[in-house]
C-alpha positions as CSV (number, residue, x, y, z in Angstrom):
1,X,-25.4,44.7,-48.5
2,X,-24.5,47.2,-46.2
3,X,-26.5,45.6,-43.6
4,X,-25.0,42.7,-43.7
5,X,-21.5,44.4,-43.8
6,X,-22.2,45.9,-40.9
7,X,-23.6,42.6,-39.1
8,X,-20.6,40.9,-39.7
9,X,-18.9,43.5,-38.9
10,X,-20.0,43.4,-35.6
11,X,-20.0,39.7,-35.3
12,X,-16.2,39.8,-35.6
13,X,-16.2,42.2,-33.6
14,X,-17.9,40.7,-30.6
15,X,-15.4,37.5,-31.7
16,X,-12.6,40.1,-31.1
17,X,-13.6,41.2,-28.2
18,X,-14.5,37.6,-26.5
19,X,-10.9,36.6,-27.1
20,X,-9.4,39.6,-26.3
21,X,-10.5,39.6,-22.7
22,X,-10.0,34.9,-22.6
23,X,-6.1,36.2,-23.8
24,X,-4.9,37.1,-20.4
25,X,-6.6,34.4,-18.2
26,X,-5.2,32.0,-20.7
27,X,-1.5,33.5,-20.8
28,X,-1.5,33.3,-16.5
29,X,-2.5,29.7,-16.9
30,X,0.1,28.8,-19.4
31,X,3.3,30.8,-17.4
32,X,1.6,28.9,-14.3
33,X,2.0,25.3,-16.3
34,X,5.0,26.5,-16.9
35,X,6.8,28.1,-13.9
36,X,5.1,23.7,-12.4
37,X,7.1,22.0,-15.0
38,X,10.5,24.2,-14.0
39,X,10.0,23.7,-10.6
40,X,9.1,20.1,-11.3
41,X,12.7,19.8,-13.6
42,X,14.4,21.8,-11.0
43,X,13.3,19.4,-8.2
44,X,14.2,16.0,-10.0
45,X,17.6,17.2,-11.0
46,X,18.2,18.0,-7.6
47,X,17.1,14.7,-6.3
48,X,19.1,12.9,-8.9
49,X,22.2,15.3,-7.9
50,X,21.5,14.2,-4.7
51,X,21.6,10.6,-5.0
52,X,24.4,11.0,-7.6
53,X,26.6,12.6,-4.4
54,X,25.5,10.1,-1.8
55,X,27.0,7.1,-4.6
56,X,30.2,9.5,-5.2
57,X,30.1,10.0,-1.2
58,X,30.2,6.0,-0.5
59,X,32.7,5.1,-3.3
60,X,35.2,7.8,-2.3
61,X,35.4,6.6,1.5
62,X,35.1,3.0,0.1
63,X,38.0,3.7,-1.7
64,X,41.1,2.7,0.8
65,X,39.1,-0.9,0.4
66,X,39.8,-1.3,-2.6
67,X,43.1,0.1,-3.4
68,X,44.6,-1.0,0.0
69,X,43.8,-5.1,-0.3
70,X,41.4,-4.5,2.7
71,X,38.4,-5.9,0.5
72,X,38.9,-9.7,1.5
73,X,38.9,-8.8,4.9
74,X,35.6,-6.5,4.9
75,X,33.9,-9.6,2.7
76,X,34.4,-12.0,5.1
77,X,32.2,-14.0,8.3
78,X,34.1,-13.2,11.2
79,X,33.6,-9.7,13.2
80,X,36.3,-9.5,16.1
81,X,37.5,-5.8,15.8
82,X,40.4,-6.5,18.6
83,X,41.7,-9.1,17.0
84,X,41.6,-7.5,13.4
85,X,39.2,-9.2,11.8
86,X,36.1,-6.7,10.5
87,X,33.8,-9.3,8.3
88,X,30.0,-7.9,7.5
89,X,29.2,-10.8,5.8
90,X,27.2,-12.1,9.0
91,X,25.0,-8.3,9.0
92,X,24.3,-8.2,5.4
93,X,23.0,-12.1,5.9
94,X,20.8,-10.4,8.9
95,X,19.8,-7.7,6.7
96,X,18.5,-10.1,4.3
97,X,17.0,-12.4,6.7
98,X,15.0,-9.7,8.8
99,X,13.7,-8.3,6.0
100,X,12.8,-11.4,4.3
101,X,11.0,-12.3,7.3
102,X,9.1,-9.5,7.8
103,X,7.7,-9.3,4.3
104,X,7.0,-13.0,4.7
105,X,4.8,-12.1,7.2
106,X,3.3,-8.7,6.6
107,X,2.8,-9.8,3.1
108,X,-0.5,-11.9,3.4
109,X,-1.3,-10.3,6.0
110,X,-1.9,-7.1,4.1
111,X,-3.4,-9.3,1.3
112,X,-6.1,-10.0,4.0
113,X,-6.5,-7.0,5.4
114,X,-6.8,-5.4,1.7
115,X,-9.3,-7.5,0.4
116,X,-11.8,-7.1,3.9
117,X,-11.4,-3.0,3.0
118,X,-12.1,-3.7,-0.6
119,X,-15.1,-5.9,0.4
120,X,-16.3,-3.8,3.7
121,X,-15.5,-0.3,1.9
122,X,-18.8,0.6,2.1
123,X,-19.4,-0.6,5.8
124,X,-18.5,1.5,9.0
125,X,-16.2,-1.8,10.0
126,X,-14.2,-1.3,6.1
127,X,-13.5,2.5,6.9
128,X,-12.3,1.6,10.3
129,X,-9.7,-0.8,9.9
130,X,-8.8,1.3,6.9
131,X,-8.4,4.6,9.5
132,X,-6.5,2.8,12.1
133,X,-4.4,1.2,8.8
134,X,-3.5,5.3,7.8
135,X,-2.6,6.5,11.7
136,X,-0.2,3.3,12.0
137,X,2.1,5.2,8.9
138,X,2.0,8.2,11.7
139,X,3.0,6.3,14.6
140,X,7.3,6.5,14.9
141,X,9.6,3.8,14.3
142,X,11.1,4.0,17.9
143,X,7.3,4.1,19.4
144,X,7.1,0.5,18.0
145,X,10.6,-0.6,19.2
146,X,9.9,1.1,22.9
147,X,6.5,-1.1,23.1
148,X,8.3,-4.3,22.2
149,X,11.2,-4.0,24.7
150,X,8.6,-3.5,27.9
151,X,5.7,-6.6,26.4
152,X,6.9,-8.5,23.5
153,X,10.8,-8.8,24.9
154,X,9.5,-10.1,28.2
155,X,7.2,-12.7,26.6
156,X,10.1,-14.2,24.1
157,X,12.1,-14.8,27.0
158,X,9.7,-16.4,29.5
159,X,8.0,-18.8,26.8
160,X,11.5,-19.8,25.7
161,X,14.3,-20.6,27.8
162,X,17.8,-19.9,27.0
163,X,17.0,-16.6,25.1
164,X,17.2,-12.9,26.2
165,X,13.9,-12.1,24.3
166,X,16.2,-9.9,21.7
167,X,16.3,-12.0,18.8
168,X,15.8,-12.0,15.0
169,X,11.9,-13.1,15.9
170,X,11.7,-10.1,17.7
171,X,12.5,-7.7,15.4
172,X,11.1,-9.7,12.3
173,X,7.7,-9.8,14.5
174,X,7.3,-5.7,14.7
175,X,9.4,-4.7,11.8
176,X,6.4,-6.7,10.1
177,X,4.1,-4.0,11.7
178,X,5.9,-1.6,10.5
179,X,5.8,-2.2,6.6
180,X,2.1,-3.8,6.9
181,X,0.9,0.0,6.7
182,X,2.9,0.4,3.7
183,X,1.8,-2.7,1.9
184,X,-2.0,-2.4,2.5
185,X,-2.1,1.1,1.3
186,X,-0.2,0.3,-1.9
187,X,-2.4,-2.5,-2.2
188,X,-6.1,-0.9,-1.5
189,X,-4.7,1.6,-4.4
190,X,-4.1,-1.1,-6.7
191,X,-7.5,-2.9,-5.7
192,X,-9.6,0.2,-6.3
193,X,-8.2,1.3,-9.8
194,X,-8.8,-2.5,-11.0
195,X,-12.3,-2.2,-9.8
196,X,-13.0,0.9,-11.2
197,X,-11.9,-0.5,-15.0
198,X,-13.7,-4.3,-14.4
199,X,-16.6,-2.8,-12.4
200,X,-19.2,-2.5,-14.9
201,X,-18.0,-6.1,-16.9
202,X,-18.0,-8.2,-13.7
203,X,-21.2,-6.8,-12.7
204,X,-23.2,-7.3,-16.1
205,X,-21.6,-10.9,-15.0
206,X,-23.4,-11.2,-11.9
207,X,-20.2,-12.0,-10.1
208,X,-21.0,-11.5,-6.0
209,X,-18.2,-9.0,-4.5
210,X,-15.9,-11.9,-3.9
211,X,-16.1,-13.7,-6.7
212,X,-15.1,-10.2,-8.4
213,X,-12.4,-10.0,-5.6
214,X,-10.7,-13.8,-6.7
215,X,-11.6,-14.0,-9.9
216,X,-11.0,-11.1,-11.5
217,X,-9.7,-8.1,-9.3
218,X,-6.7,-10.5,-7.8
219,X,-5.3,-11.7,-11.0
220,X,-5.6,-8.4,-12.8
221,X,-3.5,-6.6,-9.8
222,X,-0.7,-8.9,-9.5
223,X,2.0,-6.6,-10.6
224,X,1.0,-4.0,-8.1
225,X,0.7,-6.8,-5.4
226,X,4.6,-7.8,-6.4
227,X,5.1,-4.2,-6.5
228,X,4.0,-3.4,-3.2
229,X,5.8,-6.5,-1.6
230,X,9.1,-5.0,-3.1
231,X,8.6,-1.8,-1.7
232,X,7.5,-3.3,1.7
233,X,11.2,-5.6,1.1
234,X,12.7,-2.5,0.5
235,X,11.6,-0.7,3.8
236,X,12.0,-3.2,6.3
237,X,15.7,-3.5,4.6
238,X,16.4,0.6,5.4
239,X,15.1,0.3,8.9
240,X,17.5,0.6,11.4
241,X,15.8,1.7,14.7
242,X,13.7,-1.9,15.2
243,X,16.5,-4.1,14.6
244,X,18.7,-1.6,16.6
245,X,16.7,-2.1,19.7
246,X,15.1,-5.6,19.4
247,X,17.6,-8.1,16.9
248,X,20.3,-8.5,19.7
249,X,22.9,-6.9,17.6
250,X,25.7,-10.4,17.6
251,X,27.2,-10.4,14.8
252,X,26.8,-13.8,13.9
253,X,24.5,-16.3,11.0
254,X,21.6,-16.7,12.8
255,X,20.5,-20.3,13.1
256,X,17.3,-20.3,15.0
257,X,14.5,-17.3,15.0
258,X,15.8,-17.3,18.7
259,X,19.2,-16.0,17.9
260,X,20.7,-12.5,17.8
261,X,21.6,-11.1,14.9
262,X,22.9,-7.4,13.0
263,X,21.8,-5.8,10.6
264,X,23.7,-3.6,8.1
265,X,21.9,-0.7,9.2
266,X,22.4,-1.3,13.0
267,X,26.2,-2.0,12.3
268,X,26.3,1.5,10.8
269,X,24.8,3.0,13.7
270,X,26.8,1.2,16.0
271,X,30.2,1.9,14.6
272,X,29.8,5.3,13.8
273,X,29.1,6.2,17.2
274,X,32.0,4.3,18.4
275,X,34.7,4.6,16.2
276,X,36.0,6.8,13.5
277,X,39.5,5.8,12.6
278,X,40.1,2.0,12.5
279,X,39.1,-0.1,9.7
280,X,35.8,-0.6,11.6
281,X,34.8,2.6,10.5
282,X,35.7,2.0,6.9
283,X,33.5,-1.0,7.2
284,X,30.4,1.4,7.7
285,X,30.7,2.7,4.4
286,X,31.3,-0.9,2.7
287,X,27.8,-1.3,4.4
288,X,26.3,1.4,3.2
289,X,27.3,0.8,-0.3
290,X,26.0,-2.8,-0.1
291,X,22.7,-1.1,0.9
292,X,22.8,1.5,-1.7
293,X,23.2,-1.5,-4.5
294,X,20.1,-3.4,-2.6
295,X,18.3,0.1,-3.0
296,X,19.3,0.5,-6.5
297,X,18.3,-3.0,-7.8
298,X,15.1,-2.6,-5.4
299,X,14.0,0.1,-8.0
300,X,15.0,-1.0,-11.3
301,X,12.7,-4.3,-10.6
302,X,9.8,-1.4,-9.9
303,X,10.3,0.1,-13.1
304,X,10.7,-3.2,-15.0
305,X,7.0,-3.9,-13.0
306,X,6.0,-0.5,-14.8
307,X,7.1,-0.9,-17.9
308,X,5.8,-4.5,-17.9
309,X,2.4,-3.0,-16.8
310,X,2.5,-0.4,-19.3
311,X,3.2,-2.9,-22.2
312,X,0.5,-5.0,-21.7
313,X,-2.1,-2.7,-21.4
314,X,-2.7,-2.4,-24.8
315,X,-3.3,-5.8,-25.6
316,X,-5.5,-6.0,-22.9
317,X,-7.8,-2.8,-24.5
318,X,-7.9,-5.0,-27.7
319,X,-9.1,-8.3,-25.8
């Protein structure tokens, strides 16, 4: 008996001493989780602060819009500042125009280009495209703008008479470049955490890569290809340096690809560096509220897109 007393003793003992010296490692790792998820809180309240001030910011400077009867006059289609008339109707038509061009043309487009990385991923030619996809998100906006000017600018306006090259094709054609990046990396995401959940089920099927690819992979990631088009909508429609330098900046409804148009973002940039009195300049901030609503509604249909996602997961574990 006293042997064994002494055995367990020592058994607890040994159990003592094990979690004595796992106690401290364990504490720094839990004050570390913790000191993350204050930093974390700390850094979302700011954010939301911050977008919170920027809304308060816009409304406050809107605010001699509203109260003084000017309203009609901002939400109207005529821009002549001389003679008093300060319409933005024609730029927030531009805005939507451009940027419904671009993703009209950078969307299958980085469809394509998506589905030859998922197919080639393993090849040298899959990881190339895929490289030179990741530098375009470093190259800046203005580098794109500054190319077009000097080789796509001079090509509008030799193949088509009567235009100065600086048109809403222009800038839909490179503002497309510029959210294709954007799109094809949301998309390649979207593609490879499908695969890695079908992968084993499609390949018990003896489905080749691209029947994998249409049949399944495709139809599965549909909300992240939406998802990925709305952020690419909501990018080209924050731009401001491409359709700065290429749209023509008229303030007019464009007609014809050919045509000159403004954007709400150019208008902003335009006025502001201009003008800081007139109603003109109060017209900036209508603008930017406009844009601020477009930004606002741009993200609630992502998170509807989530929390569609997320409710539909679980009937698809129990299928």
């Amino acid at each position: 008996m006293v042997r064994r007393k002494k055995a367990g003793g020592t058994t607890s003992g040994i159990k003592h001493g094990l979690d004595h010296q796992m106690a401290p490692p364990l504490a720094r790792a839990l004050r570390r989780e913790l000191w993350i998820k204050n930093l974390l809180a700390i850094a979302a309240t700011i954010a939301s602060l911050s977008v919170l001030v920027i809304f308060c910011f816009l409304v406050y400077f809107s605010a001699p819009l509203f109260g003084g009867g000017q309203l009609p006059h901002i939400l109207s289609w005529q821009w002549r500042p001389f003679q008093g008339q300060f319409g933005i109707l024609p730029m927030v038509v531009g805005s939507v125009c451009l940027s419904f061009s671009a993703l009209a043309l950078a969307f299958p487009l980085g469809l394509g280009l998506s589905g030859f990385v998922y197919l080639k991923s393993h090849q040298p030619i899959g990881r190339l495209v895929f490289s030179v996809v990741q530098f375009m998100t470093s190259i800046p906006t203005v580098v794109y703008g500054f190319v077009a000017v000097f080789l796509l600018i001079p090509f509008l306006r030799e193949s088509f008479s009567g235009t100065t090259g600086y048109s809403w094709l222009a800038a839909g054609l490179i503002l497309s470049l510029l959210i294709l990046p954007t799109i094809v990396l949301l998309m390649h995401s979207q593609l490879s955490q499908v695969d890695a959940n079908v992968r084993l089920a499609t390949a018990s099927l003896g489905l080749t890569p691209v029947q994998e690819l249409l049949w399944v992979i495709l139809p599965l990631s549909f909300r992240g290809m939406l998802a990925a088009g709305i952020l690419g909508f909501g990018r080209a429609l924050g731009d401001t340096l491409i359709a700065l330098m290429l749209s023509g900046n008229a303030p007019q409804v464009p007609h014809s690809p050919l045509d000159a148009i403004r954007t709400l973002t150019a208008h902003i940039a335009l006025v502001i560096a201009t003008d800081s009195q007139s109603m003109a300049y109060y017209s900036i901030f209508a603008s930017g509220l406009i844009i601020f609503s477009l930004t606002v509604a741009i993200n609630l249909a992502l998170r509807w897109l989530k929390s569609q996602s997320l409710s539909h997961e679980p009937d698809s574990h129990e299928k």
